[in-house]
N, CA, C and O atoms as a MOPAC input file, in Angstrom:
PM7 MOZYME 1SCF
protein

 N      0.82000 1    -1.20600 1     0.00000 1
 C      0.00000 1     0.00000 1     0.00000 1
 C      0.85700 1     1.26000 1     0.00000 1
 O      0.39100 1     2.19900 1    -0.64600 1
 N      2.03100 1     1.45000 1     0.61100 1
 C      2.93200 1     2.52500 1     1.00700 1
 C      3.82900 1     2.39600 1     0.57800 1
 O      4.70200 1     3.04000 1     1.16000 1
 N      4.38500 1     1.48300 1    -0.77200 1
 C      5.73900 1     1.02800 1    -1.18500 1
 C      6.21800 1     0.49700 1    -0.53100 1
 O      5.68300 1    -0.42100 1     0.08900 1
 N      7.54000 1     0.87900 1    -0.37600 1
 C      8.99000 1     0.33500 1     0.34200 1
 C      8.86200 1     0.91900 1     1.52500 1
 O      9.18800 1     2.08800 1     1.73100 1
 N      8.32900 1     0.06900 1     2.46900 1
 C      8.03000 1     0.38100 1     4.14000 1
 C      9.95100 1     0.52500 1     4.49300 1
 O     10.54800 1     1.39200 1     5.13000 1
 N     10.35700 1    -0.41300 1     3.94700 1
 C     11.98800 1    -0.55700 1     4.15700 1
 C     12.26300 1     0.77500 1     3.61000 1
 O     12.06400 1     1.69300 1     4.40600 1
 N     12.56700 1     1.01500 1     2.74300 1
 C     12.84000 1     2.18300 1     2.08400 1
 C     12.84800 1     3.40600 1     2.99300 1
 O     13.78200 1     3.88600 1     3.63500 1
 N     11.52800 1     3.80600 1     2.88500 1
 C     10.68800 1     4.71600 1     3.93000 1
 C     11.48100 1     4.75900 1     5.20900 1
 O     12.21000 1     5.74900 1     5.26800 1
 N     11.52700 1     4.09900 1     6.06000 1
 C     12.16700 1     3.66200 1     7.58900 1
 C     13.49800 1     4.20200 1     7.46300 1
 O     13.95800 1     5.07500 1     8.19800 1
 N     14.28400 1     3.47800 1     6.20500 1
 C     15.75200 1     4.41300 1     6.27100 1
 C     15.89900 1     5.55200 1     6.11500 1
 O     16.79600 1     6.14900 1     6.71100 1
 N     15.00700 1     6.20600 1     5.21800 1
 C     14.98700 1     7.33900 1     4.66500 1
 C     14.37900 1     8.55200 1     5.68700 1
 O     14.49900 1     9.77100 1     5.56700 1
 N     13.66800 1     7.75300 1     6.75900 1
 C     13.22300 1     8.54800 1     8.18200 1
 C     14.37200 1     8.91900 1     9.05100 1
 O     14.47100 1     9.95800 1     9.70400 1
 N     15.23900 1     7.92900 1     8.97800 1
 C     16.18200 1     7.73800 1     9.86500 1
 C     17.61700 1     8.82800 1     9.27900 1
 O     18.33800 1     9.54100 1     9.97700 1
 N     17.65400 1     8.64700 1     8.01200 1
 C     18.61900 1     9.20800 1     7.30800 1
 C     18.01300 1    10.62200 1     7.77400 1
 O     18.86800 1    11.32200 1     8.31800 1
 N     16.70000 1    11.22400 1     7.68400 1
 C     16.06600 1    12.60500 1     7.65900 1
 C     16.24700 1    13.03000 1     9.25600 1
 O     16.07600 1    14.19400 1     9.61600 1
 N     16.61100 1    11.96500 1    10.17800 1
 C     16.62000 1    12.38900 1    11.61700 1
 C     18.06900 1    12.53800 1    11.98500 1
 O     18.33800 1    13.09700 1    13.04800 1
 N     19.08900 1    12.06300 1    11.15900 1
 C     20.69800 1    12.05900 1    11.24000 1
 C     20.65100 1    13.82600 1    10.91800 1
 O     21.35600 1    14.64600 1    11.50500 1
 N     19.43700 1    14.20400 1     9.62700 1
 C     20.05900 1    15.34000 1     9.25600 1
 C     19.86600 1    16.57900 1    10.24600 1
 O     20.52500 1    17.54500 1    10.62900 1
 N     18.68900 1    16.05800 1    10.43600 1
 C     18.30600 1    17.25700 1    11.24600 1
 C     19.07900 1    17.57700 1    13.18000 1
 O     19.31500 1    18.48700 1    13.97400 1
 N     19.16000 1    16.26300 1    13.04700 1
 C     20.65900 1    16.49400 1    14.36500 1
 C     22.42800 1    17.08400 1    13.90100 1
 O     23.39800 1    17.38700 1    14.59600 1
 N     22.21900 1    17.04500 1    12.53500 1
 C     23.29000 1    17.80400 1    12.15800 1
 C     22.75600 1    19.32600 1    11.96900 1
 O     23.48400 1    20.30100 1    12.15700 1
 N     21.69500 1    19.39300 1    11.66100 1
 C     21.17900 1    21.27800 1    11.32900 1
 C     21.44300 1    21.47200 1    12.49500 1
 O     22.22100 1    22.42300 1    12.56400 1
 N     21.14500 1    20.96600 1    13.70900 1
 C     20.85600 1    21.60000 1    14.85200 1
 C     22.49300 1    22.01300 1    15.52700 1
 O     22.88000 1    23.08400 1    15.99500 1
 N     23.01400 1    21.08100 1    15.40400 1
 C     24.37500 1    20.80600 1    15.60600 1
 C     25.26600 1    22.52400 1    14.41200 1
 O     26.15200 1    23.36900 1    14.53900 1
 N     24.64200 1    22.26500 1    13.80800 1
 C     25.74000 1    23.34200 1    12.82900 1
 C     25.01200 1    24.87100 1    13.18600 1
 O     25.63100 1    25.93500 1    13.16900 1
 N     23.69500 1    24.73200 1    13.48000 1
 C     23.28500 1    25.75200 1    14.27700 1
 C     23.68400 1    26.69400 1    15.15000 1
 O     23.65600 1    27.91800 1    15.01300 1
 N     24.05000 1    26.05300 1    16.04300 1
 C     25.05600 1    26.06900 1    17.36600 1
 C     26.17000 1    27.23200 1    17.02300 1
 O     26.61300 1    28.02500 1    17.85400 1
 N     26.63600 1    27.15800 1    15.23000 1
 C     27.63200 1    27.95300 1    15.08700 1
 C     26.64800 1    29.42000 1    13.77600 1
 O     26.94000 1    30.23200 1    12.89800 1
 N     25.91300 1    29.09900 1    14.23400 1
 C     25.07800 1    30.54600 1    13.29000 1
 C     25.18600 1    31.37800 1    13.86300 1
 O     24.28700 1    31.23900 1    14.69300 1
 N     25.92700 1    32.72000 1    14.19000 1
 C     25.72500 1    33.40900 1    14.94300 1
 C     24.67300 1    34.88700 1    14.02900 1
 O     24.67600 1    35.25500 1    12.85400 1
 N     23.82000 1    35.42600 1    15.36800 1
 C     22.85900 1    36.51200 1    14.91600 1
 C     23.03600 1    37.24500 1    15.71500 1
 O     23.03400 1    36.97100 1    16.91500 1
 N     23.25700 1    38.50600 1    15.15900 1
 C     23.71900 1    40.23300 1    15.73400 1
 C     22.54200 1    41.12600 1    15.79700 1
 O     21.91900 1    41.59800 1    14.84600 1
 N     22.41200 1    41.22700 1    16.59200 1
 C     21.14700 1    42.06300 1    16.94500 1
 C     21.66200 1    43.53700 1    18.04000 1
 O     22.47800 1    43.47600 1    18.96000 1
 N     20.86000 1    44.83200 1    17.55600 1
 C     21.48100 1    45.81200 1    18.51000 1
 C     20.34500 1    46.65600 1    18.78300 1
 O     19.37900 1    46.87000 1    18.05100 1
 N     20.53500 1    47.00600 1    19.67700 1
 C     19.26900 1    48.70100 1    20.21300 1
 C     19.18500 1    49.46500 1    19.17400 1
 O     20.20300 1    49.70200 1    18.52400 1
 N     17.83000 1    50.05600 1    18.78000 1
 C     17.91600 1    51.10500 1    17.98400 1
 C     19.14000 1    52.30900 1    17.51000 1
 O     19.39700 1    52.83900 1    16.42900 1
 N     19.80000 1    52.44800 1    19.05800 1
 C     20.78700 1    53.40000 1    18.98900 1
 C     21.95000 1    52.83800 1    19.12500 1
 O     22.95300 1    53.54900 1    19.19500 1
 N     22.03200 1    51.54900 1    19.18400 1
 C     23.81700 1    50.83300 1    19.21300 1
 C     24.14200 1    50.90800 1    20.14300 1
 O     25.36500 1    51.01000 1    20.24000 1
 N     23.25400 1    50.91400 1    21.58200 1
 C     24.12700 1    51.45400 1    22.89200 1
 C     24.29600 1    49.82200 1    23.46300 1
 O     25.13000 1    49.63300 1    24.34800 1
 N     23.49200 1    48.65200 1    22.94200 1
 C     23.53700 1    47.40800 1    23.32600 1
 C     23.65600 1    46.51100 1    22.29300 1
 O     22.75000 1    46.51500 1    21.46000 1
 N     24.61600 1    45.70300 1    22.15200 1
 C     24.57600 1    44.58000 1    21.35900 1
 C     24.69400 1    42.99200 1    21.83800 1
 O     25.21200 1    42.46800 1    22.82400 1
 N     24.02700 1    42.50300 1    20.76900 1
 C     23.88100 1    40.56300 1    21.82100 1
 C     24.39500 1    40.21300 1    20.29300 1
 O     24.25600 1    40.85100 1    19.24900 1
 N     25.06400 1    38.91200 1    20.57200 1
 C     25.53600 1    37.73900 1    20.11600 1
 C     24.46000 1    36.68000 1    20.45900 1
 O     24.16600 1    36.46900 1    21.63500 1
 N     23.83900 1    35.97700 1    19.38300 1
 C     22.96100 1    34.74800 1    19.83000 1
 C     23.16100 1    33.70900 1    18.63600 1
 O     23.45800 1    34.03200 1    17.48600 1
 N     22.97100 1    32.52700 1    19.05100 1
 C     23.21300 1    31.39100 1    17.96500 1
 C     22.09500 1    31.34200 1    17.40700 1
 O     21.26100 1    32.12400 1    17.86500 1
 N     21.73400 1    30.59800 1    16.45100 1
 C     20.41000 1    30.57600 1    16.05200 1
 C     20.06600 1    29.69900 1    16.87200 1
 O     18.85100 1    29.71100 1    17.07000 1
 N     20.85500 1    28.62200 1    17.67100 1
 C     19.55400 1    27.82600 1    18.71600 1
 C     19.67900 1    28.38400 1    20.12100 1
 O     19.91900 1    27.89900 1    21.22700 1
 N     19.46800 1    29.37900 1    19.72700 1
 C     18.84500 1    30.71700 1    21.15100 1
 C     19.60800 1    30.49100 1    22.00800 1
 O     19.07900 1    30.61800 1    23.11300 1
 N     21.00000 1    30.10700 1    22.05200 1
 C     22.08000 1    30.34000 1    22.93200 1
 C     23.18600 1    31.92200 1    22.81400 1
 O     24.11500 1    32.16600 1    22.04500 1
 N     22.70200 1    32.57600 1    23.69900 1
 C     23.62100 1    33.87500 1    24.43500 1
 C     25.37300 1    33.69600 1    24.26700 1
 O     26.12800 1    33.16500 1    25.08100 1
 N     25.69600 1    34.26200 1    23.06300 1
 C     27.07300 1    34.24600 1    22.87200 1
 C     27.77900 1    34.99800 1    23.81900 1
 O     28.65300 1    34.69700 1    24.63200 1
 N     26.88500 1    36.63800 1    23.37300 1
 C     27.95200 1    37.88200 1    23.93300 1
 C     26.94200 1    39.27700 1    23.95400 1
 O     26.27200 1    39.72000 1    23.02200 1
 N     27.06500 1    39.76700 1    25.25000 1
 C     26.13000 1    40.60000 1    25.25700 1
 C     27.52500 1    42.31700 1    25.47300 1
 O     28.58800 1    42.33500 1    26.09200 1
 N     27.08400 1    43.05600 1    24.95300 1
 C     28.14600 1    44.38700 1    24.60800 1
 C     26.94600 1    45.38500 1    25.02100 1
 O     25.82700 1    45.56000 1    24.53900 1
 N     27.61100 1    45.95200 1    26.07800 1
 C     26.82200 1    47.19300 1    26.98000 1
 C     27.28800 1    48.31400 1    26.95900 1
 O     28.46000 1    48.36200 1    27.33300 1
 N     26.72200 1    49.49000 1    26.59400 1
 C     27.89000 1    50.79000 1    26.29300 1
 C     27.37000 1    51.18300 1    27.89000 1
 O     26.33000 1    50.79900 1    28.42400 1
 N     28.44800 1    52.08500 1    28.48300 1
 C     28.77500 1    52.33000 1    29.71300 1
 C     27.93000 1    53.31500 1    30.07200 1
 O     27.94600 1    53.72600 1    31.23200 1
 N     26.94700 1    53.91400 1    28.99900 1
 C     26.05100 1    55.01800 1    29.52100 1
 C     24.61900 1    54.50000 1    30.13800 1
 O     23.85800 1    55.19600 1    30.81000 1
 N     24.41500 1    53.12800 1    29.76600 1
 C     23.41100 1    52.56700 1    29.85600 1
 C     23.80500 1    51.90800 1    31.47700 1
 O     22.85400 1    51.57600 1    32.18500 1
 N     24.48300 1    51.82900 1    31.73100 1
 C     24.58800 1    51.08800 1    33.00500 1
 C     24.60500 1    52.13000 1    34.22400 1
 O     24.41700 1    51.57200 1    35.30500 1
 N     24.78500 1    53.49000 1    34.29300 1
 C     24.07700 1    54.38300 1    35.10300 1
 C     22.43400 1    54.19400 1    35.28000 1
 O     21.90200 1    54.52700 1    36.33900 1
 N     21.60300 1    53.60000 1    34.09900 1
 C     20.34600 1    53.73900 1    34.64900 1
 C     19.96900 1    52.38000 1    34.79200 1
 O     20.32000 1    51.66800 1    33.85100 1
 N     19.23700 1    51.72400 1    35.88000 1
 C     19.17900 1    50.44100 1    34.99600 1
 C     17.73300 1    49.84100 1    35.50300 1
 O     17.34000 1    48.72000 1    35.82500 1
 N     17.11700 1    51.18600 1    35.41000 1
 C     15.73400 1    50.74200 1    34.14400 1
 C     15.98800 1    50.65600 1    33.24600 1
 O     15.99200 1    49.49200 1    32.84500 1
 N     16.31600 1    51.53600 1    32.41900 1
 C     16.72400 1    51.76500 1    31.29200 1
 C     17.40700 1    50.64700 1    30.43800 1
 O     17.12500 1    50.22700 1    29.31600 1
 N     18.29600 1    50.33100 1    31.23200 1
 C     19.24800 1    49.09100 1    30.48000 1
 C     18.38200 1    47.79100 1    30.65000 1
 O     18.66300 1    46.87200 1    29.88000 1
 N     17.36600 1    47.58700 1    31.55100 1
 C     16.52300 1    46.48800 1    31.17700 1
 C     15.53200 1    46.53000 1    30.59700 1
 O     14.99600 1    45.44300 1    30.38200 1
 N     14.98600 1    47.53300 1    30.19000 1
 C     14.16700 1    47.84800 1    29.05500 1
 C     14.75800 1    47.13700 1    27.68600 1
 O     14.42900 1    46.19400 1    26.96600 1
 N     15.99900 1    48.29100 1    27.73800 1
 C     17.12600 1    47.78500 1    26.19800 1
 C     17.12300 1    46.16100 1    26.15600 1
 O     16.82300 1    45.53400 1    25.14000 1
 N     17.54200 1    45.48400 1    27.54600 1
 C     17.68800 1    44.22800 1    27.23300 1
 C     16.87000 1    43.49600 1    26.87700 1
 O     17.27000 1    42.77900 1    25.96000 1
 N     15.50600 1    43.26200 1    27.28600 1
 C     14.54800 1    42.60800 1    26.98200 1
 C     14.28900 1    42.97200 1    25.26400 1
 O     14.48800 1    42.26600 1    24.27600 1
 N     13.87300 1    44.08300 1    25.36300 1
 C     13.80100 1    44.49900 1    23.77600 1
 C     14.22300 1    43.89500 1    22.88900 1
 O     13.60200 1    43.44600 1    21.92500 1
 N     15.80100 1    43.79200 1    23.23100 1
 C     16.92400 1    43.39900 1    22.12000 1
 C     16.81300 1    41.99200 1    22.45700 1
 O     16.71000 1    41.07800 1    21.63900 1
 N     16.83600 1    41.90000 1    23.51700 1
 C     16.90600 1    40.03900 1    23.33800 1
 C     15.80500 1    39.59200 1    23.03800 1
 O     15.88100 1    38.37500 1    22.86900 1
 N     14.53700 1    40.09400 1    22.84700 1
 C     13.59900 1    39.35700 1    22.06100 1
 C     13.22500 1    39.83000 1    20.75000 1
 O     12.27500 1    39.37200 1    20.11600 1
 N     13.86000 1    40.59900 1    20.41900 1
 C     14.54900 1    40.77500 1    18.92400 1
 C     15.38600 1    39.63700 1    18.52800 1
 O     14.91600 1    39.03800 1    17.56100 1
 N     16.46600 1    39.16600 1    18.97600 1
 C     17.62200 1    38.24500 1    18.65200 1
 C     16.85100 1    36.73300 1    19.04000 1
 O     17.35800 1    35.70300 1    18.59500 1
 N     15.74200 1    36.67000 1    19.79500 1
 C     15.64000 1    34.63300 1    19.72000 1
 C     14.45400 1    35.56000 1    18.93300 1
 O     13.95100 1    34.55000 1    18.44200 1
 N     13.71300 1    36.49500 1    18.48200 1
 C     13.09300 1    36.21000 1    17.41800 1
 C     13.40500 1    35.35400 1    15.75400 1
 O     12.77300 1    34.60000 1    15.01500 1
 N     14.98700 1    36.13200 1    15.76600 1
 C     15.86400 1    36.25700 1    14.68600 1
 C     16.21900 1    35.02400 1    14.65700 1
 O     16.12600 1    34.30900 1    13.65900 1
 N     16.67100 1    34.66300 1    15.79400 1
 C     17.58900 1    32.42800 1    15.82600 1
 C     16.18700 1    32.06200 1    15.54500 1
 O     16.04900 1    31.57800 1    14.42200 1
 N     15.18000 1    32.14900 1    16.19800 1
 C     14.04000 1    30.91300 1    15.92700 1
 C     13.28300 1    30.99200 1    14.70500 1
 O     12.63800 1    30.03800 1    14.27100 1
 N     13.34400 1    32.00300 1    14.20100 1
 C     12.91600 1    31.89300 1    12.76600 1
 C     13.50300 1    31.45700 1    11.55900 1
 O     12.92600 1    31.13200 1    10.52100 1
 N     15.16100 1    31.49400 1    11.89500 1
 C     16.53600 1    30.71000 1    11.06400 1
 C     16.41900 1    29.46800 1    11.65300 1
 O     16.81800 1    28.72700 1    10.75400 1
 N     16.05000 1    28.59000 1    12.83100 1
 C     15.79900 1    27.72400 1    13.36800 1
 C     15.10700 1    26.73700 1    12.27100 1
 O     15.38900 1    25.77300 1    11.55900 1
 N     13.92800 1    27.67200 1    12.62200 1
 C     12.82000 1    26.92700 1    12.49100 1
 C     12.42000 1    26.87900 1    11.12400 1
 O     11.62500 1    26.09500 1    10.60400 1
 N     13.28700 1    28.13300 1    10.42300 1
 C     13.13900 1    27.27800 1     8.41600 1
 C     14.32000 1    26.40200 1     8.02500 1
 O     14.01100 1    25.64100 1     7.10900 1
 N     15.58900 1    26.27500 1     8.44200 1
 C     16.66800 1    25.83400 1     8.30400 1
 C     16.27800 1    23.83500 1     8.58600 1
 O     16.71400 1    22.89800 1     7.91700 1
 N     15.19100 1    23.78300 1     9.98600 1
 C     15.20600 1    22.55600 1    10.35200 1
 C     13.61700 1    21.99900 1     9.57800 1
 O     13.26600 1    20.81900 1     9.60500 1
 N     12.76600 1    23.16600 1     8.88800 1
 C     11.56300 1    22.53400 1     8.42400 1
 C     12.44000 1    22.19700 1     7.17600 1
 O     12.21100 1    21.00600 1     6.96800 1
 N     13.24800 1    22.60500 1     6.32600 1
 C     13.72400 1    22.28600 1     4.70700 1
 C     14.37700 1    20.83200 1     5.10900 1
 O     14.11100 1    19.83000 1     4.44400 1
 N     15.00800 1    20.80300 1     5.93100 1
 C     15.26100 1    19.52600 1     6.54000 1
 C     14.55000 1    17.94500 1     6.42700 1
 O     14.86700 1    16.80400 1     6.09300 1
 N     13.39300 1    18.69500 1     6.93700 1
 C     12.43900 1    17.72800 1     7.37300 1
 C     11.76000 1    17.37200 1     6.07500 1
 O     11.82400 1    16.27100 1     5.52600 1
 N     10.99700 1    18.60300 1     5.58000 1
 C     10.51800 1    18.72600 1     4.11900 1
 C     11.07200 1    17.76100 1     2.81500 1
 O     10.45100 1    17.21400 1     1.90400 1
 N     12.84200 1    17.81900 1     3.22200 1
 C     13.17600 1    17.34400 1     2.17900 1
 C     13.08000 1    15.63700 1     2.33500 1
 O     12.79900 1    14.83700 1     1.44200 1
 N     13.46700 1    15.29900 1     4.03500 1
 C     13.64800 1    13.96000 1     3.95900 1
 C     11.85100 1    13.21900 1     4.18000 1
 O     11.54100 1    12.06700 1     4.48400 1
 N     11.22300 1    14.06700 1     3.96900 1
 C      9.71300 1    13.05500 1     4.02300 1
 C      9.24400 1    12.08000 1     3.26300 1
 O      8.58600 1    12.68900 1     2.41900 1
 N      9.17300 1    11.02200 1     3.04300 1
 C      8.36300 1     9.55400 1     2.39000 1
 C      7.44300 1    10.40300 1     1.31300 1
 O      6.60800 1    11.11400 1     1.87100 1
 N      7.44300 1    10.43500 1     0.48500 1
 C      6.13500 1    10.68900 1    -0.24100 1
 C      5.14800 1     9.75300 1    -0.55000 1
 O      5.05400 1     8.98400 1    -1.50600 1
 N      4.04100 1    10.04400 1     0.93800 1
 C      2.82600 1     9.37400 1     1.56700 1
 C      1.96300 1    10.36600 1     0.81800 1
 O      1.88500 1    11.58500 1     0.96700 1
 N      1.19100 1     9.37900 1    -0.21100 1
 C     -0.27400 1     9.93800 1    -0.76100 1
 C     -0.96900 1    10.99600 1     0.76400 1
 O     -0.75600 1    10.72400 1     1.94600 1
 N     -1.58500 1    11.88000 1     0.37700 1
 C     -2.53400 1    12.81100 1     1.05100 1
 C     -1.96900 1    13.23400 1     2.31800 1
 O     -2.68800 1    13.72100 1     3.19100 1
 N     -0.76500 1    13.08100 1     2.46000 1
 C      0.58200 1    13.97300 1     3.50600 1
 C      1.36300 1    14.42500 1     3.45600 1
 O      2.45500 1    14.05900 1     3.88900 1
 N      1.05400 1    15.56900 1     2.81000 1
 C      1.57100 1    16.64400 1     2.19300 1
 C      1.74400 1    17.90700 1     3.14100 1
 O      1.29700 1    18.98500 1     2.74900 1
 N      2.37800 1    17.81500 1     4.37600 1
 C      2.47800 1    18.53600 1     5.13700 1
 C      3.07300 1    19.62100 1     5.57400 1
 O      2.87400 1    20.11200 1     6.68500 1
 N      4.05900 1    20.18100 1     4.47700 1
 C      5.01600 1    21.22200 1     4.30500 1
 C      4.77500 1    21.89200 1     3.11200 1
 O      5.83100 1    22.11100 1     2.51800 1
 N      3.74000 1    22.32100 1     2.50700 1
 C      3.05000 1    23.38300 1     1.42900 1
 C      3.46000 1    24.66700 1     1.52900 1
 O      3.00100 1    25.52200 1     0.77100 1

């Protein structure tokens, strides 16, 4: 009914090797993200790991202020990784899928 069930099974398995390698090479994507005015910059991987965070020294007199900036910017930057994430590991997936009549799940 489904072809090569054998087939299929390796070809799942081969598609799950890859995607532990996207994730893995991920690790070294780095994404630069900064404050409107450059007074803060973050380093983030695309799998939402905190490289390097760069604080200009005027911002650390206030620090409302500087946690305002931070939040901001850092949910700017895992916006930025999880959206490189998350197309980098769907083409992945997309590519290694069985082509199963009426599962067509990546359109």
């Amino acid at each position: 009914m489904f072809g090569d069930i054998t087939g299929m099974m390796g070809k799942l398995k081969e598609t799950q090797k890859r995607i532990e390698d996207t994730k893995n090479r991920l690790n070294n994507v780095l994404i630069d993200e900064s404050s409107s005015d450059g007074l803060l910059k973050i380093t983030i991987t695309a799998n939402r790991e905190i490289k390097a965070i760069d604080i200009d020294p005027s911002l650390v007199e206030d620090r409302e202020q500087l946690e305002d900036y931070l939040i901001l910017t850092l949910n700017k930057a895992i916006k930025k990784a999880s959206d490189v994430n998350e197309a980098e590991l769907a083409a992945v997936a997309k590519e290694g899928m069985p082509n199963i009549p009426g599962m067509d799940l990546f359109k």
